[in-house]
C-alpha positions in Angstrom: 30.4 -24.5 -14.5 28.7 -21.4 -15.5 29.7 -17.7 -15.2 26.0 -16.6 -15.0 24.6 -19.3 -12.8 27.6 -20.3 -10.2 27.5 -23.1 -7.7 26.7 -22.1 -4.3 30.9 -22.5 -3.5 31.6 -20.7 -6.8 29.2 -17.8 -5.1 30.9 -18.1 -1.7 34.1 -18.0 -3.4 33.2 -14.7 -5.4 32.3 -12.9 -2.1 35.1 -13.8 -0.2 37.7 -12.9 -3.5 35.8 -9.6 -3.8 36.2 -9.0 0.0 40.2 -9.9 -0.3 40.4 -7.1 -3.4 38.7 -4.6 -2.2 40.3 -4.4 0.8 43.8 -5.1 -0.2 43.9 -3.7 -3.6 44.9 -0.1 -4.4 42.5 2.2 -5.8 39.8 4.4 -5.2 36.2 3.1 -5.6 34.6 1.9 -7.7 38.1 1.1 -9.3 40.6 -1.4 -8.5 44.6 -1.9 -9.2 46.4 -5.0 -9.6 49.5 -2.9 -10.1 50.6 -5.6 -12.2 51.1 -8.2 -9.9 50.4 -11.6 -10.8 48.0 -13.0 -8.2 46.4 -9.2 -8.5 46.0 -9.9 -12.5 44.8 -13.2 -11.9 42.2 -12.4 -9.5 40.8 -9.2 -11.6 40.5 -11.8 -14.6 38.5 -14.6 -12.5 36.1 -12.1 -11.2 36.0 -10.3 -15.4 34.4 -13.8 -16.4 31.9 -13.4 -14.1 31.0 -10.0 -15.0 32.0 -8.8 -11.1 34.6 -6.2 -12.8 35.2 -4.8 -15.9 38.5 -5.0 -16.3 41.3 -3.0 -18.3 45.2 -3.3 -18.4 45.7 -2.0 -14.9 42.6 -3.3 -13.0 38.9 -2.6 -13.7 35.8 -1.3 -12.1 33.4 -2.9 -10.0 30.3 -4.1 -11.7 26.9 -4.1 -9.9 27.0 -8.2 -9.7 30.1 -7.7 -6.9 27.9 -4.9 -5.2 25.0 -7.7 -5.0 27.3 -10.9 -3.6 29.5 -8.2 -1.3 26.2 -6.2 0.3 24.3 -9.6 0.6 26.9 -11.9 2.6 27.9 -9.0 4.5 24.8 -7.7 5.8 23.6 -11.4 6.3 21.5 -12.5 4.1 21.2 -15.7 3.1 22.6 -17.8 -0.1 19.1 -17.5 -1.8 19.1 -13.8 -1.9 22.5 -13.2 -2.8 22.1 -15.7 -5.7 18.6 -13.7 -6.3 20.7 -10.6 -6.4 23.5 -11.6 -8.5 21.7 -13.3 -11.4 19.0 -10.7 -12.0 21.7 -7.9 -12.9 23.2 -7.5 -15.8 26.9 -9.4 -16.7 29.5 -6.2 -16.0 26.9 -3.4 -15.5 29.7 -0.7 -14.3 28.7 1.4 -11.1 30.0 4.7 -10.5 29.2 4.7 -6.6 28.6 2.4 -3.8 25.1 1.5 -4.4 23.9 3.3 -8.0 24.6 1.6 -11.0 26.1 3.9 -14.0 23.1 2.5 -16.6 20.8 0.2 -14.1 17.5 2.6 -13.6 15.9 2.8 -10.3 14.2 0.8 -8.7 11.5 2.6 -7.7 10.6 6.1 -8.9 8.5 8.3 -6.9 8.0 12.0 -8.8 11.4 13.1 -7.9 12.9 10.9 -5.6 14.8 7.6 -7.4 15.3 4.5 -4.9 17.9 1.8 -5.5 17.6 -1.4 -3.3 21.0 -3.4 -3.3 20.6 -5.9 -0.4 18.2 -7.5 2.1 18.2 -8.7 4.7 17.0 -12.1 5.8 18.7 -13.2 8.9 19.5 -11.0 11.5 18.0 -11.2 14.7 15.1 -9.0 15.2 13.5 -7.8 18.1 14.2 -4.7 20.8 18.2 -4.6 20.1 18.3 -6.1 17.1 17.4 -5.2 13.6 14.0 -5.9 11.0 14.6 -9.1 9.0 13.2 -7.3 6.0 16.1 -4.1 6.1 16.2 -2.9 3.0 19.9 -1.3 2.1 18.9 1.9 -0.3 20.7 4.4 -2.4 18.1 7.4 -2.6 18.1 10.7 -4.4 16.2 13.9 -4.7 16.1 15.6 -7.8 15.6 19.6 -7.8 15.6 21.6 -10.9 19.3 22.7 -10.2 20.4 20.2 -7.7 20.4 16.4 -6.5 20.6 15.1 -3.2 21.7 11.8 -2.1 21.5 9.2 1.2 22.7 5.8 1.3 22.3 3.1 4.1 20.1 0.5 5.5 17.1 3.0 5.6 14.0 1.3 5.2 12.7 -2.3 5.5 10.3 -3.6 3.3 7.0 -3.3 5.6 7.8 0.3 5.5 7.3 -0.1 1.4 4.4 -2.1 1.7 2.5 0.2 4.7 3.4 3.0 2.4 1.9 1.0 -0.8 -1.6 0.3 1.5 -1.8 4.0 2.3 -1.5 5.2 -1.0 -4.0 2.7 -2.2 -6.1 4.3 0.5 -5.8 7.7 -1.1 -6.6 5.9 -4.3 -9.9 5.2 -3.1 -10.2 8.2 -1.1 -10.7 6.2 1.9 -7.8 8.2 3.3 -6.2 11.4 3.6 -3.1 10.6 4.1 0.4 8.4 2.9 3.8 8.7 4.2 7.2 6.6 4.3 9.8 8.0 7.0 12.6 6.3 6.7 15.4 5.2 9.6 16.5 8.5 11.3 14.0 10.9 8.9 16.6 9.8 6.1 13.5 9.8 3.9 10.3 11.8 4.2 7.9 11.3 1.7 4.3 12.3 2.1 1.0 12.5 -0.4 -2.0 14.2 1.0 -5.4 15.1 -0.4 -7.2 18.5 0.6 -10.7 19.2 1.3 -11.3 19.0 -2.6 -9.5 15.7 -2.6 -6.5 17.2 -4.8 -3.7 15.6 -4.1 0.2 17.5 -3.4 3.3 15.5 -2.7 6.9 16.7 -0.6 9.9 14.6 -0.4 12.9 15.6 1.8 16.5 13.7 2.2 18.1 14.1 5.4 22.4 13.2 5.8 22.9 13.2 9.7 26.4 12.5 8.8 26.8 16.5 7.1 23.0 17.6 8.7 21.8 18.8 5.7 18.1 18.3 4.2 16.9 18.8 1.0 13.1 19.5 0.7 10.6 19.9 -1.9 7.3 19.5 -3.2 5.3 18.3 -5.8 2.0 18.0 -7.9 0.4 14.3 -7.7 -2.4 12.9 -10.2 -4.6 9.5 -8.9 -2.7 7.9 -12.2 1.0 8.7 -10.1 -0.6 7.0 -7.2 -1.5 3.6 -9.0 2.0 3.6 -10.8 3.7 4.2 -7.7 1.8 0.9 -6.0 2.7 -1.3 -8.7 6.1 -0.3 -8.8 6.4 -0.7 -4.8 5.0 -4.3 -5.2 7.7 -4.8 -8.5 10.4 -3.7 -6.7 10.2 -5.7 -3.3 9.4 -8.4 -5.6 12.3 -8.4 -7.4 15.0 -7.8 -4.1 12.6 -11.4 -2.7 10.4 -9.3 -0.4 7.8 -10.9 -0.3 5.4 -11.6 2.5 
């Protein structure tokens, strides 16, 4: 047995024990509360050992390792990506929201939006009703200079990434005019565009249908921003197992 490489039933196990707690257990995320019952106490300290909580004398706090195994078996995916997940974070990295980890960085950085990418998903049926098989769930923000705005959710999938990551390398070789990602629902709008002089200007805009609010803004791009944005596109989808 090993805390950072589990058996598959170990893994099963995890998900199902941090399903039971989270659900059962007082406390307001990302903390949990044994309240100092003994199965509670006994449960927080299984899932301490394998970095899934960091725990204290009443309970603990979620670590990114139970976001990975609870987002992964729950949205579907199979038992590859959730162990893909779970062993490339770090043993009892804290969180401090569904999603964002307090010291992971993001995933993928474009100018001032940050994206984090927690689960995919593999399985689901695709098609008219159904859903992409490459659904990407993402935590994103927009950073103004006195503000940040924030949408979380099954957003994007990963063609979207890798359309976006083509179209950029279009504008790279000024083959094109134009690159934009538009996420589910206009939750995220992000556009680069060269002018008649080829200059290149960025906007970003977040948009919460649940409060319908957007935050808008815009931003000067170099051709050096566009090649590090298509290698991080490609690092990112590589490390969530998005690949073609």
């Amino acid at each position: 047995m090993s805390y950072d490489k589990p058996t598959d039933d170990e893994l099963r196990l995890l998900a199902a024990l941090i399903g039971v707690c989270d659900q059962f257990m007082p406390g307001e995320w990302p903390y949990v509360s044994h309240d100092f019952v003994s199965a509670g106490e006994w449960a927080v300290e299984i899932l301490s050992n394998y970095g899934v909580i960091e725990k204290d004398d009443a309970g603990g706090s979620w670590a990114t390792r139970a976001l990975a195994l609870d987002g992964a078996f729950r949205d579907g995916a199979d038992l590859a990506a959730a162990r893909l997940q779970y062993e490339r974070l770090p043993f009892g990295e804290r969180v401090i929201e569904k999603g964002v980890a307090e010291s992971r960085k993001p995933d993928l950085q474009i100018a001032p939006v940050s994206l984090w990418f927690s689960a995919l998903v593999k399985n689901r049926v695709s098609g008219r009703n159904g859903f992409p098989r490459d659904l990407l769930n993402v935590t994103a923000r927009l950073l103004l200079c006195d503000a940040t705005s924030k949408v979380a959710g099954e957003l994007l999938t990963a063609s979207d990434l890798r359309d976006f990551a083509d179209e950029l390398d279009g504008l790279r070789k000024r083959s094109t005019k134009l690159a934009s990602l538009r996420g589910n629902q206009n939750s995220i709008v992000l556009k680069i565009e060269a002018d008649a002089d080829s200059n290149l200007q960025g906007s970003a805009s977040l948009h919460n249908p649940m409060f319908k609010h957007t935050t808008s803004t815009t931003f000067d791009v170099s051709y050096e921003n566009v090649w590090d944005w298509i290698k991080g596109i490609r690092k990112a989808l590589e490390a969530v197992g998005a690949t073609d």
